[in-house]
N, C-alpha and C positions, 0 to 999 in steps of 0.2 A: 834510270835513277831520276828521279822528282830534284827539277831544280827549285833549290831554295834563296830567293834576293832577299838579302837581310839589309836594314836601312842601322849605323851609327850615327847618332847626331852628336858629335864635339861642340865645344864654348867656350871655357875659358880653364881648362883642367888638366893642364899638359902634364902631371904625372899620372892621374887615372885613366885618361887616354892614353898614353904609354901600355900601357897594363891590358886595358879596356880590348883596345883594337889589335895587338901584339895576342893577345889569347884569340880573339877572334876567327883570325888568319890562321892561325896553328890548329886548332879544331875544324877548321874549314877542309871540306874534300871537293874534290874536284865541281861537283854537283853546286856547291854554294858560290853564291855570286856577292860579293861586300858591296855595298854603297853607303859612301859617306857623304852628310850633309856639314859646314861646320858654318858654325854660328859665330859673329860676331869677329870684332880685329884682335883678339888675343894674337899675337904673332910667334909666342913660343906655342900655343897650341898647334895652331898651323901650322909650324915645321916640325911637330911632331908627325901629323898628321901623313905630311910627304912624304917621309924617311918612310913611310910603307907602299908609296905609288906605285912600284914595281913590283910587290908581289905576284905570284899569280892570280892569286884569289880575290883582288884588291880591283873593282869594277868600273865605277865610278866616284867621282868627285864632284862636291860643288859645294861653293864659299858663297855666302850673304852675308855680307859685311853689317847688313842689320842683323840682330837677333829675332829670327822668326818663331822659336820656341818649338813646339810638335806638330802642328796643323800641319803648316805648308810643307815641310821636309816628310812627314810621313804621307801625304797626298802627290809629292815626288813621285817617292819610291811606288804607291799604289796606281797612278797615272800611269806610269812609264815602262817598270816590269813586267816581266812579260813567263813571271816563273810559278811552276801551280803553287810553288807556297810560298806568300811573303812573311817578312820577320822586321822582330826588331832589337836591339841589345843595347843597355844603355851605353854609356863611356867612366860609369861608373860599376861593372857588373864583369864576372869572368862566368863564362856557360863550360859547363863539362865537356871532355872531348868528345862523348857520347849523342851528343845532343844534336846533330845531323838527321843519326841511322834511326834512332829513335821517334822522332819526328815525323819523318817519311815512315818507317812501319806503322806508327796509329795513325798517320792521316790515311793512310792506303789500307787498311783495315777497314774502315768505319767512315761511310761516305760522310754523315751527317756532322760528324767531326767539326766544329769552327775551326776556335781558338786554342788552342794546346800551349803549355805553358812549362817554364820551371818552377821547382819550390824557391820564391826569391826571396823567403826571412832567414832566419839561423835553424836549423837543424831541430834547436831546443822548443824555439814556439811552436812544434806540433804537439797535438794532445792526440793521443790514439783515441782517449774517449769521445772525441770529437770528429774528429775524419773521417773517423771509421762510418758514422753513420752519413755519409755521405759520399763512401766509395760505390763507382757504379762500373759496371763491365761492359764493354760493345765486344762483340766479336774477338775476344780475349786479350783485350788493349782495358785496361784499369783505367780512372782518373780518379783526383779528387773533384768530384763535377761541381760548378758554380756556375753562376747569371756571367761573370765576370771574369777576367785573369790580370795579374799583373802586366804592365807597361814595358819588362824588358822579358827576354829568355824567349818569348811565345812565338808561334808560327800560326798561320792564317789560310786559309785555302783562299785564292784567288776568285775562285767561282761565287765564296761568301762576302769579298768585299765587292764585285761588280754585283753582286744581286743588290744590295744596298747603296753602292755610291760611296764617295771619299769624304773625309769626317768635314760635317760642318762646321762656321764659325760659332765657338763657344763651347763645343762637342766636345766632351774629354773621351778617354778610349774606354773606360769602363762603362758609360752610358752609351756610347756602338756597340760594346759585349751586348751588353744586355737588351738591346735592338734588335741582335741577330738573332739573340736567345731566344726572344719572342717570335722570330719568323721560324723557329724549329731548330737554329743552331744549336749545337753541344759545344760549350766548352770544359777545361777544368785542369787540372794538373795531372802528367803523368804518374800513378803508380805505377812499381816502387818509384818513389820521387828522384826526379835530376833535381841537383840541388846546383843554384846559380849563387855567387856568394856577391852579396850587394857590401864592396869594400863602403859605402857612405855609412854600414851600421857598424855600430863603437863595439861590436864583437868580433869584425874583421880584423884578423890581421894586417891589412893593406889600407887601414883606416886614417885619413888625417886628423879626424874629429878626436880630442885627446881630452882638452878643455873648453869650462866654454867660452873662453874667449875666440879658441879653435874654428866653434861653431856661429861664433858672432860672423866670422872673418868669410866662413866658405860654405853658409848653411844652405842645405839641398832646397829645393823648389816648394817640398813639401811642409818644410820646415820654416818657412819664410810665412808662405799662407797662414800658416796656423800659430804664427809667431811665438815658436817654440824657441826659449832662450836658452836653456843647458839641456848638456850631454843625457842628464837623466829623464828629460822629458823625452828627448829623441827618441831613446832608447825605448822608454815606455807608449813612443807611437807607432815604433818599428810592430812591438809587443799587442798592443791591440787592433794594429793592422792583421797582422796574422792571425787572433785570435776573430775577427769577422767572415774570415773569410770561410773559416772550419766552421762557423754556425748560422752561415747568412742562409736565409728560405732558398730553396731552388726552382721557386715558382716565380718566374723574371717578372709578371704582374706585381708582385708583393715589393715590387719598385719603381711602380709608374698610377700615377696619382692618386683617387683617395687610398687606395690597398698599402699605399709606406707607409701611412701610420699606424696600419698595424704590425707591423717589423717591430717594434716598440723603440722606447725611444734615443736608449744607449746606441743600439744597429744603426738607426738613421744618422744619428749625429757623427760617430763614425766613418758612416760610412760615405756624408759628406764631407767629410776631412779627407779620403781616398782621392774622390775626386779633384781635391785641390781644393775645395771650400772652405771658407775660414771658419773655421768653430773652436769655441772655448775650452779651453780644459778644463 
């Protein structure tokens, strides 16, 4: 069995982290190894945090009382593990209990396999007209293939992050997909899709975002960059996140310098928002 070290980074969200890492462990099999990084002095986070030290599956720990964001906590876990597949799951996200065994069969299927992912929007932002034309087959493992995958649900082959190196200063993790993508890496989402349900979208039901003063108070990371002020913006960035991802080129050039301009220029803009970029609505 393919160990998988999956890396939670906590902050300041002691009831999705409740949730977050409590589903993690319980989906966890023998084979998965948890490590937590937690950010920042929130102190009800952190005894949240504890109240699972003892599990079995519960590996490592580590507090930075500063907020280091994703860099150094996911260069942690990729420095230090030692499992052929690293992961990562936000502390806002619940993964199917499936998402282990599935995992380990498409990465052991299909050498060239990167990044493998879950579906992390709502169920509803798929377009079959759209996917469909971008479902591909390795060795009878489906994905929805892209340059890119979502930030939490995904699993990694170890061999693809040490060909590369640990993300650099400024690096978000969609521009490492698409790094690997160019050295011949596959990524993409499992068909039929795991669905990972992102309680920060106002269609969870495990959602605190309700109004937008809700969203004044506890707005996600992505939503701050893009100084997104109501629940209906969110909602409509949840919605054209998803909808790039079913129609972005699969030629990872057509994202690295003059070739993005011709992605045209809703995809770019987009798909600079993904990254954390600020751009306008």
């Amino acid at each position: 069995m393919s160990t998988i070290d999956v890396l939670l980074i906590s902050y300041d969200r002691p009831d999705y982290t409740r949730l977050a890492l409590g589903n993690l462990l319980d989906v966890a099999d023998p084979g998965v190894r948890v490590w937590v990084w937690h950010n920042g002095t929130d102190l009800q986070t952190r005894q949240v945090v504890e109240t699972f030290l003892d599990h079995p599956r519960f590996y490592r720990f580590h507090h930075s009382p500063e907020n280091r964001k994703l860099r150094d906590p996911t260069n942690w876990l990729w420095r230090e593990a030692d499992g052929e597949l690293l992961a990562k799951v936000d502390d806002d996200c619940l993964v199917p209990g499936d998402w282990p065994a599935r995992m380990r069969a498409a990465h052991a299927a299909e050498p060239r396999f990167g990044a493998l992912t879950c579906w992390h929007h709502a169920p509803e932002d798929l377009s079959e007209r759209l996917y469909r034309k971008k479902l591909r087959s390795y060795h009878g493992i489906s994905i929805l293939q892209n340059c890119w995958v979502n930030g939490s649900g995904y699993t990694v082959k170890r061999r693809a992050i040490q060909e590369q190196g640990l993300l650099a200063e400024n690096q978000t993790w969609s521009d490492y997909c698409i790094d690997l993508a160019l050295r011949g890496w596959i990524h993409g989402w499992l068909y039929p899709f795991l669905f990972e349900e992102h309680m920060d979208d106002p269609r969870s039901p495990h959602c605190r975002i309700k109004t937008d003063a809700d969203l004044e108070r506890r707005a996600p990371l992505s939503a701050q960059v893009n100084h997104v002020a109501t629940v209906e913006a969110w909602l409509a960035q949840q919605q054209r996140s998803a909808r790039l991802v079913q129609k972005a080129p699969l030629d990872p050039r057509r994202f690295r310098g003059w070739r993005r301009r011709l992605s045209g220029p809703e995809l770019w803009r987009i798909f600079q928002g993904l990254l954390g970029r600020r751009r306008a609505f």
